[in-house]
N, C-alpha and C positions, 0 to 999 in steps of 0.2 A: 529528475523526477522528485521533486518537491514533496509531493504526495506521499510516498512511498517512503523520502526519509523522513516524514512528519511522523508515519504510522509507526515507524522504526524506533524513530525513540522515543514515542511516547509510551508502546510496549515492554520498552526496555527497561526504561523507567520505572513503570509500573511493577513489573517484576521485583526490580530491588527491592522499591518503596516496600511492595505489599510482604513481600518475602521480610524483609527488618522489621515491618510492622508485627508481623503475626508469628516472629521466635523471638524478639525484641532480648530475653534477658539473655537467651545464652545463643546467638546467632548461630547456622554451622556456615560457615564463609566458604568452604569448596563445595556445598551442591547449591548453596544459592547462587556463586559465584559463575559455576557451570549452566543452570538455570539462567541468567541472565546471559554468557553468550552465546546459548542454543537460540536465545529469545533474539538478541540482535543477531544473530548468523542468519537465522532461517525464513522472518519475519520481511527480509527485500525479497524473499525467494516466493514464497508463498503469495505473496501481497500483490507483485507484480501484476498480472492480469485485470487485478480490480482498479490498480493506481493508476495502470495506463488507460481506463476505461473512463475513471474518472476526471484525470487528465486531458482526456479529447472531448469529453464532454464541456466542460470546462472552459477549452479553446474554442470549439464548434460555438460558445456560447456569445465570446468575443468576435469570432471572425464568422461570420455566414456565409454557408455556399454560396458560391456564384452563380447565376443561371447556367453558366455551359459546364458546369460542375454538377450540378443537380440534376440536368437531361441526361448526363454520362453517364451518374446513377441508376438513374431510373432502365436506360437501355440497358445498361450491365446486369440489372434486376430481372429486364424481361428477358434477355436473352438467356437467361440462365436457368427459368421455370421453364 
């Protein structure tokens, strides 16, 4: 999932950076430290659902249904209202 470690670390990142940024003279390293792996820990957990959404989106974009793919659809649709 690509996607998902993309958002990973760039959040993660972003934590440090902005956390060094904005205590710059006298840093505290254990909550920023903490801060940054709550950020990478929790951030593939959370994100999940949308990377994977975005991810078949993605592929679906590459590879298009097939007709007998898409009437399966469609039946599995109507069958189900």
């Amino acid at each position: 999932m690509i996607i998902n470690t993309g958002a990973t670390l760039f959040l993660t990142l972003a934590v440090l950076v902005l956390g060094l940024w904005a205590t710059w003279p006298s840093v505290p390293w254990v909550p920023l430290s903490i801060a940054t792996i709550l950020a990478a820990g929790l951030t593939p957990i959370l994100f999940y659902p949308r990377s994977k959404t975005l991810w078949m989106a993605v592929e679906l974009s590459y590879h298009r249904l097939e007709d007998a793919e898409r009437l399966a659809a469609i039946e599995r649709i109507e069958s189900a209202g």
